[in-house]
GULO-513243 format. One record per residue (C-alpha): residue number from 1; chain; x, y, z; residue in three letters. Coordinates in Angstrom, 1 decimal, decimal comma, padded with zeros to 4 digits. Example, Ala and Ser with C-alpha at 12.3 -4.5 7.8 and 13.67 -1.06 7.14 Angstrom:
- 1 | A | 012,3 | -004,5 | 007,8 | ALA
- 2 | A | 013,7 | -001,1 | 007,1 | SER
***
This chain:
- 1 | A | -012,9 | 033,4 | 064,6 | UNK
- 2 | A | -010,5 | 031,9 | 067,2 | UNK
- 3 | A | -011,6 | 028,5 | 068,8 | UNK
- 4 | A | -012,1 | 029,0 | 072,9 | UNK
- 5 | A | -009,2 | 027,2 | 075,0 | UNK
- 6 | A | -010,6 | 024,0 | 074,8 | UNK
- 7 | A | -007,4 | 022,6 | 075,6 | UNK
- 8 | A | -006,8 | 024,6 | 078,4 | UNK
- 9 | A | -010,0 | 023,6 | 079,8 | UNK
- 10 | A | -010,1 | 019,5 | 079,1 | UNK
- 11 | A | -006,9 | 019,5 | 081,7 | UNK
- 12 | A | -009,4 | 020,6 | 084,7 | UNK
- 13 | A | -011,4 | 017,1 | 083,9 | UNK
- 14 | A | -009,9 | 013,8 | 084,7 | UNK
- 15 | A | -009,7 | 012,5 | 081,1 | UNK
- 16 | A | -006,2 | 013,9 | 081,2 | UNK
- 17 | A | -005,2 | 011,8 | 083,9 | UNK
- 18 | A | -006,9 | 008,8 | 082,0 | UNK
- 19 | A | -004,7 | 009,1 | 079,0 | UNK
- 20 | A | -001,8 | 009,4 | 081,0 | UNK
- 21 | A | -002,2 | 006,8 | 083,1 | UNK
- 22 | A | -003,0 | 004,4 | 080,0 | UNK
- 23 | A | 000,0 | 005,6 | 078,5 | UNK
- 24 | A | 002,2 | 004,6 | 081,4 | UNK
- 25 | A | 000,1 | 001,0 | 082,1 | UNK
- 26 | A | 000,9 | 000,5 | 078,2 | UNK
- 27 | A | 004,6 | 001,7 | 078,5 | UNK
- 28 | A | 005,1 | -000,9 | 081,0 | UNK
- 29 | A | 003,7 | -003,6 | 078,8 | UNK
- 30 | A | 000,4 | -003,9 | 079,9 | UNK
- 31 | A | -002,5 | -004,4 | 077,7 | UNK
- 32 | A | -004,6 | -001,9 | 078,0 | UNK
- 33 | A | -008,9 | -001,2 | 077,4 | UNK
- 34 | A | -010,1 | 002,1 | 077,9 | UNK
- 35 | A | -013,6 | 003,1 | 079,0 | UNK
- 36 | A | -015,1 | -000,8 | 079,1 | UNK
- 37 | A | -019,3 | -000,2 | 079,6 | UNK
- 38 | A | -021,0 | -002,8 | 081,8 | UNK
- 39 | A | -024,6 | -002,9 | 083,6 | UNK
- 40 | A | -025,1 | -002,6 | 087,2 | UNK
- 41 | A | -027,2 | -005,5 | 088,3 | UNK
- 42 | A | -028,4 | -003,4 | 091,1 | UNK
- 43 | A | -029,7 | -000,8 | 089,8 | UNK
- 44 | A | -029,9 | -001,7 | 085,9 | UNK
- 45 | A | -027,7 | 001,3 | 084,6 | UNK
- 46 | A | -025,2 | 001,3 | 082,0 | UNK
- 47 | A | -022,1 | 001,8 | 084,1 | UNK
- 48 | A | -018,1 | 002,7 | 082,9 | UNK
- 49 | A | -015,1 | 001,9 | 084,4 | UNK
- 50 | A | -012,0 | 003,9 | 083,0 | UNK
- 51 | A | -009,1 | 001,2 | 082,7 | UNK
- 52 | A | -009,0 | -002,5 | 083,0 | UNK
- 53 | A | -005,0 | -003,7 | 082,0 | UNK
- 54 | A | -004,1 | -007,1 | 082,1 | UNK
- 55 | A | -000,6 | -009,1 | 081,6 | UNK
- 56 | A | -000,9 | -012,9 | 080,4 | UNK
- 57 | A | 001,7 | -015,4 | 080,2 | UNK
- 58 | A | 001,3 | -019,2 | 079,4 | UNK
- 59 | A | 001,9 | -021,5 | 083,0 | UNK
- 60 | A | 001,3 | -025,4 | 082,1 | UNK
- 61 | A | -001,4 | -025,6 | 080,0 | UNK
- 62 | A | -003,4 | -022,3 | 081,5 | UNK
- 63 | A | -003,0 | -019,0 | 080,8 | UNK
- 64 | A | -002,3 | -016,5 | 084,3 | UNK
- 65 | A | -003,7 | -013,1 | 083,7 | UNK
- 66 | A | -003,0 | -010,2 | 086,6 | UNK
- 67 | A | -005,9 | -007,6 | 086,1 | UNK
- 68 | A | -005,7 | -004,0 | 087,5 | UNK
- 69 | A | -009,3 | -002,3 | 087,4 | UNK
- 70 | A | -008,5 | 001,2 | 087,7 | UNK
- 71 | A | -010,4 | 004,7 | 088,4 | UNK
- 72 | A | -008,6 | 007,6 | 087,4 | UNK
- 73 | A | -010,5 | 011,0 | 089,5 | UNK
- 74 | A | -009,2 | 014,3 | 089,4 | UNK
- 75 | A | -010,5 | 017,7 | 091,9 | UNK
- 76 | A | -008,7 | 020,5 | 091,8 | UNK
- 77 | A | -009,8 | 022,3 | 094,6 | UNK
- 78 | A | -010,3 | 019,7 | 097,1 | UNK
- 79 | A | -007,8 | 017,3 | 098,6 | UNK
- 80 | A | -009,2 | 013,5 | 099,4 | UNK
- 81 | A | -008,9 | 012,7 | 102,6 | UNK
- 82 | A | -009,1 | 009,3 | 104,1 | UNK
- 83 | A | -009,8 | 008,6 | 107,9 | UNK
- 84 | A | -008,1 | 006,0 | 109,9 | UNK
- 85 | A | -007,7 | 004,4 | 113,2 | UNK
- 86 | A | -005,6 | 002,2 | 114,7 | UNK
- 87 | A | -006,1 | -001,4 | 113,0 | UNK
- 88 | A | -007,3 | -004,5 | 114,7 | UNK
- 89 | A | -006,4 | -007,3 | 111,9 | UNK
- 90 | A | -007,6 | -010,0 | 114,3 | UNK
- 91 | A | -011,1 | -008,9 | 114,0 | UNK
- 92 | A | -012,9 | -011,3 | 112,9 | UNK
- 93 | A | -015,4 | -009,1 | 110,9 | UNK
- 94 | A | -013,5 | -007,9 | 108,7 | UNK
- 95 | A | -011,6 | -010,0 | 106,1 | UNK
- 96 | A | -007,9 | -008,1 | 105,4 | UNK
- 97 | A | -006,7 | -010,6 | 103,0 | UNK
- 98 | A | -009,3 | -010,6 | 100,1 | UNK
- 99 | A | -008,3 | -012,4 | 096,8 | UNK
- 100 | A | -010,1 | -012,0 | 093,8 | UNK
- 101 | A | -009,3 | -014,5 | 091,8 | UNK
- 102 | A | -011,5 | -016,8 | 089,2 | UNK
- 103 | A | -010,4 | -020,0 | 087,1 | UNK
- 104 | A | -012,3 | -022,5 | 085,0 | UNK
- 105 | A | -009,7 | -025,0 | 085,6 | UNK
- 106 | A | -011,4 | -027,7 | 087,8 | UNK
- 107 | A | -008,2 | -028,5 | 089,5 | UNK
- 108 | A | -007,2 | -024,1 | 090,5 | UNK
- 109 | A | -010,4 | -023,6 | 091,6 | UNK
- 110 | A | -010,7 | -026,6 | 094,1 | UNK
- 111 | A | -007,3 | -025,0 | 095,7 | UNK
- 112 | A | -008,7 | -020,9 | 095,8 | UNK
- 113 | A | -011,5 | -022,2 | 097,6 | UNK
- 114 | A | -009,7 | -024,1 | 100,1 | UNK
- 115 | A | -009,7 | -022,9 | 103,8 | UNK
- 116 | A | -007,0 | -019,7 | 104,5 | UNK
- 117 | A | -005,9 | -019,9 | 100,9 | UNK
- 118 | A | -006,3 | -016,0 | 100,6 | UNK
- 119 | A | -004,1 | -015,5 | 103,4 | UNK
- 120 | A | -001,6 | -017,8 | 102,1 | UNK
- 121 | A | -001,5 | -016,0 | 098,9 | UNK
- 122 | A | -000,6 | -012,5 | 100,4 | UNK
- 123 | A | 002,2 | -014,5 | 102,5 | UNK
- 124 | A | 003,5 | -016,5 | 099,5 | UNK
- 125 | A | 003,0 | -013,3 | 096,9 | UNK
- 126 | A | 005,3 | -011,4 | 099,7 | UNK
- 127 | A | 007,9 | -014,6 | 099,6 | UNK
- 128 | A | 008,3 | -014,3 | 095,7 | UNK
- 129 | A | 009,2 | -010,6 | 095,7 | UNK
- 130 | A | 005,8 | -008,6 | 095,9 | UNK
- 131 | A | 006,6 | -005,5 | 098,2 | UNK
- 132 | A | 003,5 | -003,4 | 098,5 | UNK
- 133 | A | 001,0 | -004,2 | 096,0 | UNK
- 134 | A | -000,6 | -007,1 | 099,3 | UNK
- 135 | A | 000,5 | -005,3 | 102,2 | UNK
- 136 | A | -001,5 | -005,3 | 105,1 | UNK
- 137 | A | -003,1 | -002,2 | 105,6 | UNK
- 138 | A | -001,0 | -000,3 | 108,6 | UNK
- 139 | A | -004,3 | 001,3 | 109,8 | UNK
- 140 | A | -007,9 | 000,8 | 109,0 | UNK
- 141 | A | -009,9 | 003,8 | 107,1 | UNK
- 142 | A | -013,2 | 004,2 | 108,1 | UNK
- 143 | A | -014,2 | 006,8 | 106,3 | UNK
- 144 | A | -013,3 | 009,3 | 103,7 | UNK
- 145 | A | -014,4 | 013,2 | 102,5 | UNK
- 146 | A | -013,3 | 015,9 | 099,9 | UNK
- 147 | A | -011,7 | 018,9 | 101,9 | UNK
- 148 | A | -011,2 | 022,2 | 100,5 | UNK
- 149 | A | -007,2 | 022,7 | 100,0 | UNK
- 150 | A | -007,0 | 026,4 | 101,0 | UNK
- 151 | A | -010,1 | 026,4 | 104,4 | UNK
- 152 | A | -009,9 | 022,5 | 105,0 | UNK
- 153 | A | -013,8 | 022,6 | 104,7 | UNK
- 154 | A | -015,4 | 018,9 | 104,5 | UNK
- 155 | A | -017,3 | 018,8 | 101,4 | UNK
- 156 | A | -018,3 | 015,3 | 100,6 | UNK
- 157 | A | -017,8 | 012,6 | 100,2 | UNK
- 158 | A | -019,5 | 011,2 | 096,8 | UNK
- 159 | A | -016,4 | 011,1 | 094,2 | UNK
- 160 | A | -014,7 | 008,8 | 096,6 | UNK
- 161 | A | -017,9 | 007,3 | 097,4 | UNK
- 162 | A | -018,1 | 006,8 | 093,7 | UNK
- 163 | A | -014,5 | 005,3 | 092,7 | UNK
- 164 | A | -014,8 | 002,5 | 095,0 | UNK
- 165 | A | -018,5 | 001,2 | 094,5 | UNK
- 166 | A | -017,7 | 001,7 | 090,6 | UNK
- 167 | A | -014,7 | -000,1 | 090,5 | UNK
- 168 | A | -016,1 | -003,3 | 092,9 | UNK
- 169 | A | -018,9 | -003,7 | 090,8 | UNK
- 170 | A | -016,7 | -003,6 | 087,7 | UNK
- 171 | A | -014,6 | -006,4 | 089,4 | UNK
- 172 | A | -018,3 | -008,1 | 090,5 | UNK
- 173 | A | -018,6 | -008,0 | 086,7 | UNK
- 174 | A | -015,8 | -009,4 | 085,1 | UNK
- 175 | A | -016,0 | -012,0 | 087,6 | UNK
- 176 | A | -019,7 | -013,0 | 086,9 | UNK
- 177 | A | -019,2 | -012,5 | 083,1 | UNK
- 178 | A | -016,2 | -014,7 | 082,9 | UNK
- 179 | A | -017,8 | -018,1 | 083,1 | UNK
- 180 | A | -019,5 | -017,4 | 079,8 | UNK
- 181 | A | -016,5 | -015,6 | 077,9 | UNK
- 182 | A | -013,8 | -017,8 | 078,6 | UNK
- 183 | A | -013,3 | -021,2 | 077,1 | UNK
- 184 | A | -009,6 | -021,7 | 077,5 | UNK
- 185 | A | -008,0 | -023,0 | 080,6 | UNK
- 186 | A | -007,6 | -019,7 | 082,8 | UNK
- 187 | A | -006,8 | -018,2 | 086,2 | UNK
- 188 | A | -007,7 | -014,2 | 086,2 | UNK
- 189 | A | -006,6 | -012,5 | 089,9 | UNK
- 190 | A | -008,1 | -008,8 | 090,5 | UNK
- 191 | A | -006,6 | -005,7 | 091,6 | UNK
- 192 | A | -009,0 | -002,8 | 091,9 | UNK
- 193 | A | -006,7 | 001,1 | 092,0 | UNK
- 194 | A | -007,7 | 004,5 | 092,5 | UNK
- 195 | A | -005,7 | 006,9 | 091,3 | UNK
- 196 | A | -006,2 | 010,1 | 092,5 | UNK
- 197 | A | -004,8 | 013,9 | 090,9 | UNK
- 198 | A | -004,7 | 016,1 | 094,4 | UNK
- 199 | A | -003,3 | 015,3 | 097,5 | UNK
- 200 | A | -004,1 | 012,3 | 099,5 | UNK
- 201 | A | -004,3 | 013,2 | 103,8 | UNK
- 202 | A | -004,5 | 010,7 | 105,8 | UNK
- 203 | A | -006,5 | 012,1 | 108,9 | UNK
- 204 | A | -005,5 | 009,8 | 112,0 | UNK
- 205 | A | -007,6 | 009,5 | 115,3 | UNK
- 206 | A | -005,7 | 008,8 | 118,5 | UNK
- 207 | A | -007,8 | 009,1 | 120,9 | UNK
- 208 | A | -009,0 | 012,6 | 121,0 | UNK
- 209 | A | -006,5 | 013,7 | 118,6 | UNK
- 210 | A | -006,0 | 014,0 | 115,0 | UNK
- 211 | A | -003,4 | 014,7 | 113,3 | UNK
- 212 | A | -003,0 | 014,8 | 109,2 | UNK
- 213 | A | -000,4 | 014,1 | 107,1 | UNK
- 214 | A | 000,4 | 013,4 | 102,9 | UNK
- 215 | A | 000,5 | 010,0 | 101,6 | UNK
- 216 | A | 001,1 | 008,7 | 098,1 | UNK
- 217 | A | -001,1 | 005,4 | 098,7 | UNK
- 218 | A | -003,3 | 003,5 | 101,3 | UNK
- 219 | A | -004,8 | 000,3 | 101,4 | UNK
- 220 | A | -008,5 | 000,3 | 102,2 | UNK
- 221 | A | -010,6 | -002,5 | 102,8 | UNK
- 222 | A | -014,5 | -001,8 | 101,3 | UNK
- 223 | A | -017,2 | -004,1 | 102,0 | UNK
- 224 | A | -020,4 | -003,7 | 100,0 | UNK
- 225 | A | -023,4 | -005,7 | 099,3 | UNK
- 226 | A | -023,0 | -007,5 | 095,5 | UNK
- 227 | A | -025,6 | -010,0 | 094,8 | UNK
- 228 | A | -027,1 | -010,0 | 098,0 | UNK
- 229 | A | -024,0 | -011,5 | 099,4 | UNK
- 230 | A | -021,1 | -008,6 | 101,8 | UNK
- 231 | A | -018,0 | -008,9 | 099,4 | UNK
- 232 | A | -014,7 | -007,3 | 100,6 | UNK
- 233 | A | -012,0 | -005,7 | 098,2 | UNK
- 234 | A | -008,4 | -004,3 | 099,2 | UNK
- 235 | A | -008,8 | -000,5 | 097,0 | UNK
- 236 | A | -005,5 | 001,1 | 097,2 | UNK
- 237 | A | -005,6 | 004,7 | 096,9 | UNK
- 238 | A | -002,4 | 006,2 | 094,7 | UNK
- 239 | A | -001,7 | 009,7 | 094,0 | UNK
- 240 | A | -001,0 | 010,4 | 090,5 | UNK
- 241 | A | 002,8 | 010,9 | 090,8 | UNK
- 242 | A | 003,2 | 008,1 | 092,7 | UNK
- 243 | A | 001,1 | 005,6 | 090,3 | UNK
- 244 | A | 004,8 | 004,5 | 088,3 | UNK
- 245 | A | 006,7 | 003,5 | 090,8 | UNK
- 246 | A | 003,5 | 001,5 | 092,2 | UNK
- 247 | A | 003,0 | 000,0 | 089,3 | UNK
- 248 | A | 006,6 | -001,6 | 089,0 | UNK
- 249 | A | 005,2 | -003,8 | 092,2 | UNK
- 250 | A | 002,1 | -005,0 | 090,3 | UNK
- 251 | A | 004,6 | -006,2 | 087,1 | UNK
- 252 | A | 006,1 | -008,4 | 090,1 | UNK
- 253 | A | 002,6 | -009,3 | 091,4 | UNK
- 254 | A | 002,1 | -011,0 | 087,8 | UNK
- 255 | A | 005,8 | -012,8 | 087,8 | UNK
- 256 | A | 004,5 | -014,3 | 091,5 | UNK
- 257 | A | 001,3 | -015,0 | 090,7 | UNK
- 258 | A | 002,6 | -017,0 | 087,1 | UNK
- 259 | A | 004,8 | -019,2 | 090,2 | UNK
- 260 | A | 002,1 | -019,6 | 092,9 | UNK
- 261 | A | -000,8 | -020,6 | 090,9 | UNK
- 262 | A | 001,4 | -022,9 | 089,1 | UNK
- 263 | A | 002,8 | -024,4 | 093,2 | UNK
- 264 | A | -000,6 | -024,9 | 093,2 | UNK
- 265 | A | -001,6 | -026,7 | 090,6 | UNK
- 266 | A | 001,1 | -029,2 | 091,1 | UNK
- 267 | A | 000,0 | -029,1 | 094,6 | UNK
- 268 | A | -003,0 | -030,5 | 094,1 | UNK
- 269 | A | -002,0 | -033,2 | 091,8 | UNK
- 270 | A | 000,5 | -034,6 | 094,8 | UNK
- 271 | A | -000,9 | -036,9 | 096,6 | UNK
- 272 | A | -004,2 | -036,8 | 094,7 | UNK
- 273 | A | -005,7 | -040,0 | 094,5 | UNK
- 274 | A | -005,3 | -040,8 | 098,6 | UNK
- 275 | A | -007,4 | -037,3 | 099,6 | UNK
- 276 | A | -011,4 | -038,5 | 098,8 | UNK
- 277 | A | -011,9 | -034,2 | 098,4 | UNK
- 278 | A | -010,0 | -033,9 | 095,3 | UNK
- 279 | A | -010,4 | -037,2 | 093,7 | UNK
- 280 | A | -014,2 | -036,4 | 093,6 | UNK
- 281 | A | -013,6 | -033,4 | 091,8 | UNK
- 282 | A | -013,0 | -035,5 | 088,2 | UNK
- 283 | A | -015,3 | -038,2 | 089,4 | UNK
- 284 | A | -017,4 | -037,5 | 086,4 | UNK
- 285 | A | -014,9 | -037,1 | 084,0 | UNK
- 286 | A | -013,2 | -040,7 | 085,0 | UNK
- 287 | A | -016,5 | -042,5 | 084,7 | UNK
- 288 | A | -017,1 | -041,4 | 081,5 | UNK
- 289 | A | -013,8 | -042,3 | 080,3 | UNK
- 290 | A | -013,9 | -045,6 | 081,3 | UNK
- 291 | A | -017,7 | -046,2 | 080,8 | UNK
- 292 | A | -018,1 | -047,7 | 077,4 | UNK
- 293 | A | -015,2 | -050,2 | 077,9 | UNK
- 294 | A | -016,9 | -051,5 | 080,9 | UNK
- 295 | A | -020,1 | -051,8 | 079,3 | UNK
- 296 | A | -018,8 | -053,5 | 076,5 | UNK
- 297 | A | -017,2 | -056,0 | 079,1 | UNK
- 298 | A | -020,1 | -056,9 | 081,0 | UNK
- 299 | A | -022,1 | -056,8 | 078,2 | UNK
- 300 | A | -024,5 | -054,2 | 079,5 | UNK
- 301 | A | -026,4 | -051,0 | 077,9 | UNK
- 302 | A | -024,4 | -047,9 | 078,5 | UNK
- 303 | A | -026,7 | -046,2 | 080,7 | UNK
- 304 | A | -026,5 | -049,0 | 083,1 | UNK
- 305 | A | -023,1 | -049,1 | 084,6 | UNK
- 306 | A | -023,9 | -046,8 | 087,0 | UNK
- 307 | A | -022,0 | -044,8 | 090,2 | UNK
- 308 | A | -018,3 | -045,4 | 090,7 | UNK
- 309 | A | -016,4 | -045,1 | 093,8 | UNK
- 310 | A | -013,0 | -044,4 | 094,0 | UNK
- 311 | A | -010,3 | -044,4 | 097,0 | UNK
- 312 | A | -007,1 | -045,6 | 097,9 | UNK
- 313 | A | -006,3 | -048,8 | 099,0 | UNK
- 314 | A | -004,0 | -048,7 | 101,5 | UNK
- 315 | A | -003,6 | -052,3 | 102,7 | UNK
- 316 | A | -002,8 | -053,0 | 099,2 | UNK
- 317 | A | -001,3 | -049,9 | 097,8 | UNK
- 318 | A | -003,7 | -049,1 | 094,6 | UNK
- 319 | A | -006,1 | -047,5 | 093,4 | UNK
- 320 | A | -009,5 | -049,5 | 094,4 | UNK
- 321 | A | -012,7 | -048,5 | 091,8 | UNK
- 322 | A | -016,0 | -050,0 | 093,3 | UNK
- 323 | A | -018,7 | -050,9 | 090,6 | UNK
- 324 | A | -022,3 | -051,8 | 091,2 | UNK
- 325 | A | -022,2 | -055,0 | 089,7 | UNK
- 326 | A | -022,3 | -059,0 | 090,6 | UNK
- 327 | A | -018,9 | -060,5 | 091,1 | UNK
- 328 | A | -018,6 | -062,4 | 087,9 | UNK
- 329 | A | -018,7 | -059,1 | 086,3 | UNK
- 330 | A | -016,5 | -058,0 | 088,7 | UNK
- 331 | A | -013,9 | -060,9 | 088,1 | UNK
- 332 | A | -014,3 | -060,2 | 084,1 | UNK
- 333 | A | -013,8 | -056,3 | 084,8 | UNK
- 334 | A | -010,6 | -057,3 | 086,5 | UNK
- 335 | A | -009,6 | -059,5 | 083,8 | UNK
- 336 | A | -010,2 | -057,4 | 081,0 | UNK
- 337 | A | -006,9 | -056,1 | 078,8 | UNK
- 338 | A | -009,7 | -053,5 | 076,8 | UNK
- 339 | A | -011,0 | -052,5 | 080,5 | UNK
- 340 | A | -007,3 | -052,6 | 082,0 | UNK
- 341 | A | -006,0 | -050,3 | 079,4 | UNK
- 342 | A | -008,8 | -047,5 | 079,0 | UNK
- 343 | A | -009,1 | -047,3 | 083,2 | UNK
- 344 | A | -004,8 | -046,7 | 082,9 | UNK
- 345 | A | -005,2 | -044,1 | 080,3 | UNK
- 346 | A | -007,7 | -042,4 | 082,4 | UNK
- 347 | A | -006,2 | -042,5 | 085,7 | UNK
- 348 | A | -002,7 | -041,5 | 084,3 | UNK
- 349 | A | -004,5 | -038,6 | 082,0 | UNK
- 350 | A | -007,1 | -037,2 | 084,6 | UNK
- 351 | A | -005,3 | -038,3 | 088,1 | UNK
- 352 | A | -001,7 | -038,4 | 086,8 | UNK
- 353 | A | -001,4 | -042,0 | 088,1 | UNK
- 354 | A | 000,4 | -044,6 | 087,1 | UNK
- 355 | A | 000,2 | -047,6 | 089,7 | UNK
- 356 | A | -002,0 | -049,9 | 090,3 | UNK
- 357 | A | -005,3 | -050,5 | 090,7 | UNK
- 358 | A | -008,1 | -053,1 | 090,6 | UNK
- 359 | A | -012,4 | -053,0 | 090,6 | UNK
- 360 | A | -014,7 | -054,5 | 093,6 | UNK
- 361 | A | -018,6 | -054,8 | 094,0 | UNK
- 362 | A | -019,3 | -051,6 | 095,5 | UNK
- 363 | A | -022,3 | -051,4 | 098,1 | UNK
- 364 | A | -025,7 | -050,0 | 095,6 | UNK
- 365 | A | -026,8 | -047,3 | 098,5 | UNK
***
């Protein structure tokens, strides 16, 4: 008995598309994981996405890792069709630079969370050779449906609807999960596509006129509510054909992002110990460093040293540590060859600084 065209019949769903896509991702020297399962914190369902690739290189002592989340949809008797407006990228609703990015490298995260960085980003990426992958979006999509190709029907608009919220939750995932998974000095940056097999309209409203045309890929900017807190994603929309040659600009997007993160890395470090902001941000680390040998100077318990301060002295041109203690101990911390050489192994290993410094009775409130 003759097996029914299964074969024939698997190439209407869209795990055809999947494969192929994989095998171009992989081709191009991405690492590759297929179907990765995760649970929607909303609605506490088991949830898939269909690719997440990934290219790591080693940048200082971190490792950079460019991430492409990626929904792979296929209809063929319906067209997707996204529609757009005029775009008003001064509106300050709407955040058109988004950057996804996570690191558990004290130093990389203090600079992402500085003030514009995002924006700086997409104007640096652009600078090291990125062409599309960060553009700005030329119009803004407001909405999107399914149309039937042959009567232009609207159907709806619920596999789109679906691609995008799956693919920022998976994003809202990885970045929530990452904390816990990785140990190693990292910086991940997301990029969240949606490939689509049919043809991509763009349906664009000029006053009371609308004209459509084909695309290959938009940008669309998706806000949603993650956590109980709006986040906004850049999805770009690719038709299938066109998903090689867009990839080529994401290989590029890694190459910039390996130089930019590491800018800014050494960016931080310049400078360092005259900005209150950052020295603060190894605070900890310095005092515990240096604690012992200062307890062992002044003779006290460990427990008892207390808060540090730390700032630049500029009248004097070093690096001035305030200690809550009497000056005798003071004068004995300052005189100290056991205290003098674990404080310069600390500030040259945490604050990659080598001049000088001394300790003063800091105020106790």
């Amino acid at each position: 008995m003759p097996l029914p065209p299964f074969a024939e019949e698997i190439k209407k769903t869209g795990f055809v598309l999947e494969n192929q896509i994989a095998q171009t991702v992989k081709s191009a020297g991405w690492t590759v994981i297929s179907n990765k399962y995760y649970v929607d914190d909303s609605e506490e369902s088991v949830r898939e996405i269909d690719l997440i690739a990934y290219k790591c290189t080693k940048v200082q002592h971190f490792d950079v890792y460019t991430a492409l989340i990626i929904s792979c949809k296929k209809s063929e008797a319906n067209a997707w069709a996204l529609l757009a407006r005029e775009i008003n990228l001064k509106d300050p609703n709407s955040d058109w630079w988004p950057v996804h990015a996570w690191s558990n490298d004290k130093a990389m995260n203090f600079k992402l969370n500085e003030p514009a960085k995002a924006k700086l980003y997409h104007k640096r990426a652009t600078e090291l050779g990125v062409k599309e992958a960060l553009l700005d979006p030329t119009v803004e999509v407001f909405a999107y449906q399914e149309m039937d190709k042959k009567s232009g029907r609207p159907q709806n608009d619920k596999p789109i609807f679906s691609a995008i919220t799956s693919l920022m939750k998976a994003q809202s995932y990885e970045l929530t999960a990452l904390p816990a998974r990785k140990k190693k000095p990292s910086i991940y940056q997301f990029n969240l596509l949606s490939v689509v097999d049919t043809d991509l309209i763009r349906l664009m409203f000029e006053g009371d006129n609308i004209t459509s045309s084909r695309i290959e890929t938009e940008h669309y900017l998706a806000s949603y509510i993650i956590r109980k807190r709006e986040i906004f994603s850049r999805i770009r929309f690719i038709t299938a054909n066109a998903f090689s040659n867009v990839l080529e600009d994401y290989g590029r997007l890694h190459t910039a992002n390996c130089k930019w993160f590491s800018e800014e890395f050494n960016a931080f470090y310049n400078g360092l110990v005259k900005d209150p902001n950052r020295v603060a941000v190894f605070a900890e680390e310095f005092k515990r460093r240096i604690q012992f040998s200062i307890a062992t100077c002044v003779n006290c318990k460990y427990s008892e040293v207390g808060n540090f301060s730390i700032h630049w002295d500029a009248k004097e041109k070093e690096v001035a540590i305030g200690v809550i203690f009497d000056f005798p101990d003071v004068v004995q911390l300052n005189d100290s060859e056991n205290v003098k050489k674990a404080t310069q192994k600390a500030l040259k290993d945490i604050y990659r600084y080598e001049g000088d410094f001394s300790f003063f009775e800091d105020i106790p409130f």
